[in-house]
PyMOL CGO cylinders between C-alpha atoms (Angstrom):
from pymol import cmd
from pymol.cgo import CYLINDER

trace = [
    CYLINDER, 0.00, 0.00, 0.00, 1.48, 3.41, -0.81, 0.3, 1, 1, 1, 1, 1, 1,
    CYLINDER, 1.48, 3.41, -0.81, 1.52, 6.58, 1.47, 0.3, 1, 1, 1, 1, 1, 1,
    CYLINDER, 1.52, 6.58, 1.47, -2.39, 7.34, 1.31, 0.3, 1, 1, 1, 1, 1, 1,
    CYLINDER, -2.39, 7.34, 1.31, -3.31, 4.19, 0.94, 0.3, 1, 1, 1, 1, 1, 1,
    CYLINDER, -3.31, 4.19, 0.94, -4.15, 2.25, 4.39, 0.3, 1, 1, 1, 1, 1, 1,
    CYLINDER, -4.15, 2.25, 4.39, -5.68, -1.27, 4.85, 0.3, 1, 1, 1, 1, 1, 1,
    CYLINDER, -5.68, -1.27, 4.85, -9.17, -1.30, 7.03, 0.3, 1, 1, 1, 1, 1, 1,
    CYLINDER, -9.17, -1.30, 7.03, -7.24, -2.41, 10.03, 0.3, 1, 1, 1, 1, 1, 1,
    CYLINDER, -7.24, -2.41, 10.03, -4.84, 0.58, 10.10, 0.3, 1, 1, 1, 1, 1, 1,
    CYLINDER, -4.84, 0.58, 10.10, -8.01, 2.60, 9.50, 0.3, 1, 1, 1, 1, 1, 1,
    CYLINDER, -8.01, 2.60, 9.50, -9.51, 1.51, 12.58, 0.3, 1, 1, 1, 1, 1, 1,
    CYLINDER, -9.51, 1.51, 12.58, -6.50, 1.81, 14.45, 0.3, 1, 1, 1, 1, 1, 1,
    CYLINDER, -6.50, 1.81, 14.45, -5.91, 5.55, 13.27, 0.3, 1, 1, 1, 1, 1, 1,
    CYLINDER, -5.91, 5.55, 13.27, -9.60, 6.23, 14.64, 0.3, 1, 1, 1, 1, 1, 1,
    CYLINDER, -9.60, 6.23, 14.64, -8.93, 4.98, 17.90, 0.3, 1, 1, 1, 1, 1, 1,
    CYLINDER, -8.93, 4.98, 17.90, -5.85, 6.40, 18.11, 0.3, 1, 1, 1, 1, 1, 1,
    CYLINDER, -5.85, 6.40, 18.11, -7.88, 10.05, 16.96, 0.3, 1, 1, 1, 1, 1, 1,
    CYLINDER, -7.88, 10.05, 16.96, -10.54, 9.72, 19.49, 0.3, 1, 1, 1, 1, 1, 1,
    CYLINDER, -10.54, 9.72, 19.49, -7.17, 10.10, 21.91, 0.3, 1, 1, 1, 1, 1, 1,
    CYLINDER, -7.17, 10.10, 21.91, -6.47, 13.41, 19.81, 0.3, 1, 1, 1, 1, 1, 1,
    CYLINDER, -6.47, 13.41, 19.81, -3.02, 11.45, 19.17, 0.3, 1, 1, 1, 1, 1, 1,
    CYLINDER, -3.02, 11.45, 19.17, -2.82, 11.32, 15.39, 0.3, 1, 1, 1, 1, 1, 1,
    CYLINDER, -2.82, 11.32, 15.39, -0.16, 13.22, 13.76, 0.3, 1, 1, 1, 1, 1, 1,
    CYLINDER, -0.16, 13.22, 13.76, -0.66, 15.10, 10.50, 0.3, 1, 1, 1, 1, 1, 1,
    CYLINDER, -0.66, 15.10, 10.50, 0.57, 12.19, 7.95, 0.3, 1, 1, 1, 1, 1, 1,
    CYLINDER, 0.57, 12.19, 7.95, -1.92, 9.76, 9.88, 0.3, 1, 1, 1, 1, 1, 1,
    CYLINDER, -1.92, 9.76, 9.88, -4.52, 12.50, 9.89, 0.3, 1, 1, 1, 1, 1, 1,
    CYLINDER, -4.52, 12.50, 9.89, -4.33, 13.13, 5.88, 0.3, 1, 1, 1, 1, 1, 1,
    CYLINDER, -4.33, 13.13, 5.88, -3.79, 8.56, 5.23, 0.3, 1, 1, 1, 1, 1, 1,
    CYLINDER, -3.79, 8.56, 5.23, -7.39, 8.92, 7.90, 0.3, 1, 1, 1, 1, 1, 1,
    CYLINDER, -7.39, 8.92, 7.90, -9.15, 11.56, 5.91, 0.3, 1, 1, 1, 1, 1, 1,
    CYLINDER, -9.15, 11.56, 5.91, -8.34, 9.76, 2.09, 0.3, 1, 1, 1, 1, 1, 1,
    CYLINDER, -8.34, 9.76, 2.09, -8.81, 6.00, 3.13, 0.3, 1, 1, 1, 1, 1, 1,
    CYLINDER, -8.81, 6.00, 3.13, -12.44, 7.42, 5.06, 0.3, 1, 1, 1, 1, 1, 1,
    CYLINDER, -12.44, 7.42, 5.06, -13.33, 9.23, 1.76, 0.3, 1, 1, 1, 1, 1, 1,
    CYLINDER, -13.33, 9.23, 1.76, -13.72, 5.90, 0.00, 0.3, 1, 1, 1, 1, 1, 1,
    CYLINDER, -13.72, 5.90, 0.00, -14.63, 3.27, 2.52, 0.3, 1, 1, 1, 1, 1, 1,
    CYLINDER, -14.63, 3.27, 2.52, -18.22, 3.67, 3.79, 0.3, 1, 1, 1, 1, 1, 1,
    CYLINDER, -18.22, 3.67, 3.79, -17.37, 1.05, 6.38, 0.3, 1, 1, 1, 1, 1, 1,
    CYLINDER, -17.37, 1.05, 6.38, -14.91, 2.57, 8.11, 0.3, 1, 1, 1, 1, 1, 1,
    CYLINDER, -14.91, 2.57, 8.11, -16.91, 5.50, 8.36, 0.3, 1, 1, 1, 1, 1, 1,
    CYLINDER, -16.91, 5.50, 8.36, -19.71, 3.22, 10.40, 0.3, 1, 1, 1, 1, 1, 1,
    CYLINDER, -19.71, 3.22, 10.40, -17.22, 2.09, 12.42, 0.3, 1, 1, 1, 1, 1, 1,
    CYLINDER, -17.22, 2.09, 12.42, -16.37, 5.61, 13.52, 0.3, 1, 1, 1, 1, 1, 1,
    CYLINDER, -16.37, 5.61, 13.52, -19.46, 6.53, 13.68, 0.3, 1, 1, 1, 1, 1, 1,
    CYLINDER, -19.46, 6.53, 13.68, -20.13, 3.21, 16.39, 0.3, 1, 1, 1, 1, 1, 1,
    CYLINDER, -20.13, 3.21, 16.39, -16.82, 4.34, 17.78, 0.3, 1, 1, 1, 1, 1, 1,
    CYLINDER, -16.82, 4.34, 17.78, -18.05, 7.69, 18.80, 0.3, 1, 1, 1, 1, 1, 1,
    CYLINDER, -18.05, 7.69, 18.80, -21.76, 6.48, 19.75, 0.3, 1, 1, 1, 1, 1, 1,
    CYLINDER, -21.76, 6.48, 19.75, -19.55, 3.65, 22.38, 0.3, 1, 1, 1, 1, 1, 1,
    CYLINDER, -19.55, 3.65, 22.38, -17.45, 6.54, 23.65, 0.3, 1, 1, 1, 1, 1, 1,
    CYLINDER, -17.45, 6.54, 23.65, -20.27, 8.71, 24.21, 0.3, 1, 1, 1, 1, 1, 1,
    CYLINDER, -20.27, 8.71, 24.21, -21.93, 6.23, 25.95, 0.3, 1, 1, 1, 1, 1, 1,
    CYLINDER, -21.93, 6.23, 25.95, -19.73, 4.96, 28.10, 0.3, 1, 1, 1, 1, 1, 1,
    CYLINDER, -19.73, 4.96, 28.10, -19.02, 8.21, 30.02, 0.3, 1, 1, 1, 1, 1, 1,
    CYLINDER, -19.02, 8.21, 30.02, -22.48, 7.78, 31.90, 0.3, 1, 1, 1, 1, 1, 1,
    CYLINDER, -22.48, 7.78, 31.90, -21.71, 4.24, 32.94, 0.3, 1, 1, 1, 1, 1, 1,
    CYLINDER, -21.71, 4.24, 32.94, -21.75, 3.55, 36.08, 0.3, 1, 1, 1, 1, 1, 1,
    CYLINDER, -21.75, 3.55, 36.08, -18.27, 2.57, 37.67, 0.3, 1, 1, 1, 1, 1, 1,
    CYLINDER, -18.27, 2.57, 37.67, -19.45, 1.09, 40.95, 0.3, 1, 1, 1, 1, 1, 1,
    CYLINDER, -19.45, 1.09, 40.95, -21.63, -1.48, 39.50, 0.3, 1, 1, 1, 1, 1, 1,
    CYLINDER, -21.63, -1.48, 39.50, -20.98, -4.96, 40.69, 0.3, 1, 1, 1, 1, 1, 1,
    CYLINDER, -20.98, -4.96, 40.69, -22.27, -8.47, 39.24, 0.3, 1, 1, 1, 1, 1, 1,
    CYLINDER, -22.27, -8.47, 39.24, -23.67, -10.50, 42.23, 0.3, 1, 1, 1, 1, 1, 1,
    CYLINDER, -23.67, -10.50, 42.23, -21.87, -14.25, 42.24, 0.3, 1, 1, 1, 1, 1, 1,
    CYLINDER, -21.87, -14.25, 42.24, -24.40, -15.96, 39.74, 0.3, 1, 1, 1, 1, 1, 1,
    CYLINDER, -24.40, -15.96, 39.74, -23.45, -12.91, 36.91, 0.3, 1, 1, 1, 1, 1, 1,
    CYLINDER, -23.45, -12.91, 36.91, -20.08, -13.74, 37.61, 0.3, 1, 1, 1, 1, 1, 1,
    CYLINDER, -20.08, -13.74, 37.61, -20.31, -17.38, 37.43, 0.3, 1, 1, 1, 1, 1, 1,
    CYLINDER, -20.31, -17.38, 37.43, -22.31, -17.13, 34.14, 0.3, 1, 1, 1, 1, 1, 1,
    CYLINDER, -22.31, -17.13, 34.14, -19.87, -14.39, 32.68, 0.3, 1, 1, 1, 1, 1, 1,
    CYLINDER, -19.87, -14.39, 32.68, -16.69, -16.67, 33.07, 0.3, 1, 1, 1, 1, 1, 1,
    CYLINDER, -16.69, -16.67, 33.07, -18.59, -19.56, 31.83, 0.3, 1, 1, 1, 1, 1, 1,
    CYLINDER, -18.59, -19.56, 31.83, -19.66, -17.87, 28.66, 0.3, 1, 1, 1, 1, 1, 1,
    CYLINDER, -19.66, -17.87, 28.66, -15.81, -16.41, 28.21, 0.3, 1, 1, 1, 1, 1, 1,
    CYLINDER, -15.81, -16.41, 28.21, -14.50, -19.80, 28.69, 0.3, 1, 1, 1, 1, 1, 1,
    CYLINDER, -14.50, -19.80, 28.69, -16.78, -21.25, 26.02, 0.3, 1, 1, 1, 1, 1, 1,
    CYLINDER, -16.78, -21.25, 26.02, -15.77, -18.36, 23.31, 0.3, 1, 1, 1, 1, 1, 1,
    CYLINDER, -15.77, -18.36, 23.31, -12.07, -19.26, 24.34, 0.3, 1, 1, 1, 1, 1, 1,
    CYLINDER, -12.07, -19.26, 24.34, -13.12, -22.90, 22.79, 0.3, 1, 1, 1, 1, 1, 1,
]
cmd.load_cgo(trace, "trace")
């Protein structure tokens, strides 16, 4: 891939890395051209930004009583399989 042109993954990566206002002005410019042509990169900022938002107002003293545990572990052991 040349200068402007990035891969979806690096995409992604560049609008993480923006929502941390830490993009520098070659990956703001290879951001700008590969979002001007890929429509779903552009939804994935967009679900970026909507998650972001959103997760400000969660509430960081929430705790999961021993049978939300249990069942949480189970079901990340099984996606481990």
């Amino acid at each position: 891939m040349g200068l402007f042109n990035i891969s979806c993954k690096k995409a992604t990566y560049l609008v993480s890395k923006k929502e941390e206002g830490k993009l520098n002005w070659i990956e703001s410019i290879q951001l700008r051209s590969h979002m001007t042509i890929c429509s779903l990169c552009r939804l994935f900022e967009q679900q970026s930004k909507f998650i972001s938002k959103h997760a400000k107002h969660v509430d960081t003293d929430a705790t999961l009583s021993e049978p939300q545990k249990i069942k949480l572990i189970k079901t990340l052991e099984e996606i481990e399989q």
